[in-house]
Every structure is written in C-alpha cells, then in structure tokens.
C-alpha positions in Angstrom: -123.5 -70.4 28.9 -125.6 -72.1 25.9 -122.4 -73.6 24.6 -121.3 -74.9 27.9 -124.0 -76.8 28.7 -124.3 -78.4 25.0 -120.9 -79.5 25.6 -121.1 -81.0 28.8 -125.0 -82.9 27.8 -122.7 -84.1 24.4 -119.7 -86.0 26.9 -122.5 -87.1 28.7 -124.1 -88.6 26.1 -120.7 -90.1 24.5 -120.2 -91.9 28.0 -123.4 -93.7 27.8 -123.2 -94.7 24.6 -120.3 -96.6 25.8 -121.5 -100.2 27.3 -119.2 -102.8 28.6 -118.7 -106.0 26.7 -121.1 -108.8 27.0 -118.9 -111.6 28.2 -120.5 -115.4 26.9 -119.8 -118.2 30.1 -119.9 -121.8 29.1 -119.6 -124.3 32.1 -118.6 -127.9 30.9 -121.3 -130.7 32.3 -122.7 -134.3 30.9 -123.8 -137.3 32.4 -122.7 -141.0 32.0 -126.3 -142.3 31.5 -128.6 -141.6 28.6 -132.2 -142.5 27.1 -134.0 -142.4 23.7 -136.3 -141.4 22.9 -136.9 -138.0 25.1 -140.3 -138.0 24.4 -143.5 -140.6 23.2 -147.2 -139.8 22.4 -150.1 -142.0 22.5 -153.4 -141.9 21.9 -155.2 -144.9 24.0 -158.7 -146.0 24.7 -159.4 -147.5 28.5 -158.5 -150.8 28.4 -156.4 -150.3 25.5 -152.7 -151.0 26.5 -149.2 -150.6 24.7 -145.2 -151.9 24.8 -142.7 -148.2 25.1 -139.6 -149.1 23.7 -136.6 -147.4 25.9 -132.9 -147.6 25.5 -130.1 -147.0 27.9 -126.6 -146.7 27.9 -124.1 -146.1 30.4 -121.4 -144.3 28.6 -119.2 -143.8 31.3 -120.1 -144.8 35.1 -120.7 -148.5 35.1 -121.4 -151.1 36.9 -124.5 -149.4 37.9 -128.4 -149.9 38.5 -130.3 -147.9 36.4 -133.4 -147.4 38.9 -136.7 -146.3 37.1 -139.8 -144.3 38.7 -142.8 -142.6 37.4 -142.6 -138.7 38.3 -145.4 -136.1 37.9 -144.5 -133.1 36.5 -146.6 -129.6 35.5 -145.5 -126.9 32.8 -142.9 -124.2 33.8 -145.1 -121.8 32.5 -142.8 -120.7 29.8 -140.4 -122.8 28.1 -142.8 -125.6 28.1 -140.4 -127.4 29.9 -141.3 -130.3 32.2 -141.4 -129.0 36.3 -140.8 -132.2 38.2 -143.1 -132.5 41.3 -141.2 -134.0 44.2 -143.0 -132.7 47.4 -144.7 -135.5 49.2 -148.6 -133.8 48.6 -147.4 -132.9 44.9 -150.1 -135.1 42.8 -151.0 -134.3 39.1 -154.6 -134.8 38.0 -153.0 -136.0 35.0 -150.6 -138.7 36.4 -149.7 -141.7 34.3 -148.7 -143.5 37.1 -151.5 -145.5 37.5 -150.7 -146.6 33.4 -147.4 -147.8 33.9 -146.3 -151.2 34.4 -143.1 -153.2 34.3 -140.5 -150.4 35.4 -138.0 -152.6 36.7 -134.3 -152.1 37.3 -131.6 -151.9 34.6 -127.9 -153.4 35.3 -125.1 -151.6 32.7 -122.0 -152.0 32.9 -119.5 -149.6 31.6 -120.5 -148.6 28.2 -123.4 -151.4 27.3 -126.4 -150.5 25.7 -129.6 -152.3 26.7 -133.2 -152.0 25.2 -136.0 -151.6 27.5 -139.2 -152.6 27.6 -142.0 -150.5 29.2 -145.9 -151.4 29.6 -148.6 -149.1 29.5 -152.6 -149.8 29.9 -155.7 -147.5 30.7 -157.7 -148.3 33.3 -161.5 -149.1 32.2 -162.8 -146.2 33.6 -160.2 -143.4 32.9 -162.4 -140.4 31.4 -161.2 -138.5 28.7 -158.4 -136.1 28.3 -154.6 -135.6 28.2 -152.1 -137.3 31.0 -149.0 -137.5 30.6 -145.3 -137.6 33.5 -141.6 -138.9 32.5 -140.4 -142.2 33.3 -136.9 -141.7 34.8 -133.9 -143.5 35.8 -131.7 -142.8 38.3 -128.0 -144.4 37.8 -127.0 -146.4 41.6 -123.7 -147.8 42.2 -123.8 -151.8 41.5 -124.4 -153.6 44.9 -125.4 -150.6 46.6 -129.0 -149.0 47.1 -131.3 -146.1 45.4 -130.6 -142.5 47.1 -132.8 -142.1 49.8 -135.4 -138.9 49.2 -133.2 -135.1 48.9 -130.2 -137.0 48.2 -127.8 -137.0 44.7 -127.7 -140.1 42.8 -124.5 -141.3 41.4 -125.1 -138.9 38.1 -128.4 -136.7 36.7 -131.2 -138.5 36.1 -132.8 -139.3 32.5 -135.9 -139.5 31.2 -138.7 -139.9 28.8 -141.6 -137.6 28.5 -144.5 -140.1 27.9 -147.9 -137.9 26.8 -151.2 -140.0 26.9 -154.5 -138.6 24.6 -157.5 -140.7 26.2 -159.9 -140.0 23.4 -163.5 -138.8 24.3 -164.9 -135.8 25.0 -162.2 -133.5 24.7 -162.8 -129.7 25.2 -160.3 -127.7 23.0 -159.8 -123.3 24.4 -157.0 -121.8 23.7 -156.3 -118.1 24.5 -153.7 -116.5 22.4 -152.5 -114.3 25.7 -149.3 -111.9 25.1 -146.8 -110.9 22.1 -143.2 -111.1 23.8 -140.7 -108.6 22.2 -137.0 -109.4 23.8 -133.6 -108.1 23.4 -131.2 -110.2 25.5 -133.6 -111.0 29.1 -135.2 -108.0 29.0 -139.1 -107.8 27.7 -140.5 -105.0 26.8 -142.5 -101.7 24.2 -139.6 -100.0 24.0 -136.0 -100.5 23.3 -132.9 -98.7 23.1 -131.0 -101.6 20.9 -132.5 -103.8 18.2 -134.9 -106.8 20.3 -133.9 -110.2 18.8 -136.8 -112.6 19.8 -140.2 -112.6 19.9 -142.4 -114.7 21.9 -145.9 -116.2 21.8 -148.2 -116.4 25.1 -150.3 -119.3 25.0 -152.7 -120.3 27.4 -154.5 -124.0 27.0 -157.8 -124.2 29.6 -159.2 -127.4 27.5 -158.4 -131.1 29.5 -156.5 -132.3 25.9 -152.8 -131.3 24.4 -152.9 -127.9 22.8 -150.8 -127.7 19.4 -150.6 -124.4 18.1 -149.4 -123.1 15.3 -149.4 -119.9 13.0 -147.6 -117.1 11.5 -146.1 -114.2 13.2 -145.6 -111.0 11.1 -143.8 -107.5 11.6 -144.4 -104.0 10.0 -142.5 -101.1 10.3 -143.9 -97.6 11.0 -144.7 -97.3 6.8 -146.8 -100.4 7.2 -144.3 -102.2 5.4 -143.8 -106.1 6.0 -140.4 -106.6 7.3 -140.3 -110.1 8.2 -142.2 -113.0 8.9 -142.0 -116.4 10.4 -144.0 -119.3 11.4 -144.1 -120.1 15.4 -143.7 -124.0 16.5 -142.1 -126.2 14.4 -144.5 -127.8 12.2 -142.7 -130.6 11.6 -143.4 -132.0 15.6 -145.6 -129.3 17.0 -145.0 -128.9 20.5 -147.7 -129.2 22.9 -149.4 -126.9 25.5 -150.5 -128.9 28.9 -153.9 -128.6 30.1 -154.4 -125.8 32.2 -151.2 -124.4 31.4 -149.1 -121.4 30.0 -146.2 -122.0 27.1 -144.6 -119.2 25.2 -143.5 -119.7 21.8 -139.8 -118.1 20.9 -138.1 -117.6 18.0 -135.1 -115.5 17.1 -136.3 -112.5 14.8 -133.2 -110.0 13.5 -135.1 -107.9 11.4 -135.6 -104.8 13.5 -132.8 -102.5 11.5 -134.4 -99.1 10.8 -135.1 -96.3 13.9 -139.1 -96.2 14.6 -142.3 -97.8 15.6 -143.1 -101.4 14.4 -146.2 -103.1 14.2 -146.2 -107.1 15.6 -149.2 -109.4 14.5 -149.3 -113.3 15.2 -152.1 -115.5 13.6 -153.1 -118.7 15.6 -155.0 -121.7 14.7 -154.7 -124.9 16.9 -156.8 -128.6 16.6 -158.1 -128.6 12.8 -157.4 -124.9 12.4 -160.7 -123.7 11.6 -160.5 -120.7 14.4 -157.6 -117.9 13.8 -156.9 -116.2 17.0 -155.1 -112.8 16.3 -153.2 -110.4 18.6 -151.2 -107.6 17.5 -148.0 -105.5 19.4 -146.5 -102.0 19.4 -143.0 -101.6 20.0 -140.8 -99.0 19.8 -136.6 -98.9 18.7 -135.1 -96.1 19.7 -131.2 -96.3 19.7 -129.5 -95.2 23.0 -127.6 -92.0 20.8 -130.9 -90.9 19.4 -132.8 -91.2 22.9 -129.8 -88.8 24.4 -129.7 -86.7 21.5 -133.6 -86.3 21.7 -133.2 -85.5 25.5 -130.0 -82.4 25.1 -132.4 -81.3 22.6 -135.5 -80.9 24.9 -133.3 -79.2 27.4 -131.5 -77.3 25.4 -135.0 -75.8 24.0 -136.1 -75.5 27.7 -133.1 -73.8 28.5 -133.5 -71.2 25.4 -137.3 -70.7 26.3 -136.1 -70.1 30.4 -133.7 -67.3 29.2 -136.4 -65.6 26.8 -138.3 -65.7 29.6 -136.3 -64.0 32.0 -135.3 -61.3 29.0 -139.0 -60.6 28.8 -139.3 -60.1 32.5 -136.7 -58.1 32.1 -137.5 -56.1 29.2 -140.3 -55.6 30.6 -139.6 -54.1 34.1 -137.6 -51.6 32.3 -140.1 -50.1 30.1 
C-alpha cells in the first residue's frame, strides 16, 4: 500500500512540474506623426515666461493638420505613466493650461519636418508648487476638420510632457510604501520559480515633483549580499506627481539558490539628507521541492495513521 501511494504522489508530481510553453506575441503598430522632445522641465517664477521648442514630422500621412491642445493628465498609479483626462468635469489642480500660449495649427506635408514654437508664462498670482499636462497634436486630413469629441483622428496622437516647478513654498513627504517582488505579472512572498523584478512603492503627498532615488539590496537566508542595484536612473531621475503613487522597477536575476531572501531598499529624495528604509521577506521554493515537500508530509501522515491503527489494534488484543 505504502509503495502505491508513493508512486502515484511521484506521477503526480512529474505532471506538474510540467508547464506549457510561454509563447511571446508582438503586434506590429507605429504612427506617421512624431514629436521631440517627449518631455520638458521648467522651473518658473509668476510672471516669468519661456519659448518650448517642438518639432514635428509627418513621416508618412501627409498633407495633414497637425492640431495642438493642452490635456490634463494624473499618474497611473504605477508606471508613472501619464493618464490622460478626457471626461468633460475631469480638471487637474495642477493644469498648465492656463500657461500655455501660441498652440496653433501645424500644416506637414508628406515627410516635412517643421520646428515649433510654444509659449509659456505664469500668471502673477500662481502659488507655489508643481503643474504640469502634455501638449498634443492630433494629425487631421488637409482641408478637412479636427475629430469631433470620442472620435479617431487620422493616426495616434503625440505629445510632450511639459512639468512646471513654481518655486516657493514647497512641502517635500515622501512615503517609501511597498517592496514589489515579481516573477512574470504575478506579485508576491512566495514563489515557486525564480521572481525577476523588483519594484519600489512610492508615494509623494508634498505639492512639488518627488525625485527619488536609492539603493535596493538582497540577502539570502545566510545573510549574504547577493545583489544590489540602484532604483531610478540617476542620470534623469524620474518624477513622482503630487499626490500620487509610482513604483520603481528594475529587472533583478539573482535569485538562484532554494531558500528565504532578505530585500532592503534605501531611499533619499530632494537633497538627500533623510534615508527612508523598508525591508521584504520572500520565499523561493521550486515547484519540485514544494511537491516533494508535500508526498513527504503525507507520506509521514500516512505512516503515523497505520501506527495508529496497529496500536489500536495491538491493543484490543492484549
């Protein structure tokens, strides 16, 4: 009996170990109309004003219109990417659309390159903090007219991330929130293949741009380093939004032996005279020592169910 059921919990734990294959989809996509620079930072004074410098190129569609607007957008609480806000009653406290002057129509024809020229002033009595929104441009037909509200232009819009530091008062509290240990989508303590990212929670509640930065490093169950890295590149630190969430990821392939590992990030932001530290404990377990681990519990249970019954047994007959 003991050998039957070791034999059956050993196929099933050959069959699990057996996963299908990932399969990688690409799907082909581009647009005919492009913008540089992607993003551009300022830091303006009210009534202090200054020229963006845009340029467009129609690579492919011409003759078109490239239409420009002035979009709010808030932080998609992970990425960092811009969320564009397109509802009617969507207004950001921190609009720059009431900075922007000058945003007049492009014409391109098939392949022309055009520089642009954008203006941006501060009112008198804008207070201090951070603003910011993308100046877009939708490509229209020649002749014809913009799309009107929920429809498609002729190709996907492009746009320039424009962040605006009113100096002043700026209050600066940052929250170092969560350590994000990821293999593939899935977030979690414990995993039963190697993780392969690790992600930094920030939270900013000051009214400036947080810039974080600092050190992430990992021990293993010896409290031996394994690996280390620094978070945000600090050669353009990215920003966190006001009132906002952003996690920080970066690939990390150093979790090779079995066991419990130890994750500690380090984070300064503004002049970098506060550390904020948060440490993580995850576990990596493989899927074959997880099985193995569980025949072996029931194997033992099974054992200690049959002594028991002997000893029942045993004793009934003495």
């Amino acid at each position: 009996m003991t050998r039957r059921l070791i034999a059956a919990l050993t196929s099933v734990m050959l069959i699990a170990t057996m996963g299908p294959a990932a399969i990688a989809q690409q799907s082909p996509g581009g647009s005919g109309l492009s913008i540089s620079p992607t993003l551009s930072e300022y830091t303006l004074s009210p009534n202090q004003s200054t020229k963006l410098q845009l340029t467009l190129k129609d690579a492919a569609l011409g003759p078109v219109i490239a239409k420009g607007e002035v979009d709010d957008f808030v932080s998609d609480g992970s990425t960092g990417n811009p969320k564009i806000l397109t509802g009617p009653n969507e207004q950001s406290p921190n609009s720059i659309k009431k900075f922007v002057y000058d945003l007049n129509d492009v014409s391109l024809d098939r392949g022309e390159q055009k520089n642009v020229t954008v203006s941006i002033q501060i009112p008198e009595a804008t207070p201090p903090g951070a603003y910011f929104g993308i100046i877009r441009y939708k490509a229209v037909p020649a002749g014809s007219t913009a799309p009107a509200p929920g429809q498609v232009a002729l190709t996907a819009s492009v746009g320039t991330v424009v962040l605006i530091t009113v100096p002043g008062n700026l209050r600066e509290q940052v929250q170092l929130s969560a350590i994000h240990v990821i293999r593939g989508s899935t977030d979690g303590s414990i995993f039963f293949g190697k993780p392969n990212k690790i992600g930094v929670e920030i939270k900013n509640f000051g009214n400036g741009f947080a810039r974080p930065f600092g050190t992430v490093e990992v021990q293993n169950m010896f409290g031996k380093a394994v690996g280390s890295f620094q978070f945000n590149n600090p050669k353009q630190l990215g920003n966190v939004l006001p009132n906002s969430t952003r996690i920080f990821t970066d690939s990390f392939n150093q979790f090779n032996q079995i066991g419990r590992y130890k994750i500690t990030a380090n984070v300064s932001y503004g002049t970098g005279s506060q550390i904020l530290t948060l440490t993580k404990t995850i576990w990596y377990i493989p899927v074959w020592l997880a099985i193995a681990v569980v025949i072996l519990v029931l194997v033992l249970l099974y054992l200690a169910f049959r002594a028991y019954r002997r000893y029942n047994r045993d004793k009934r007959h003495s």
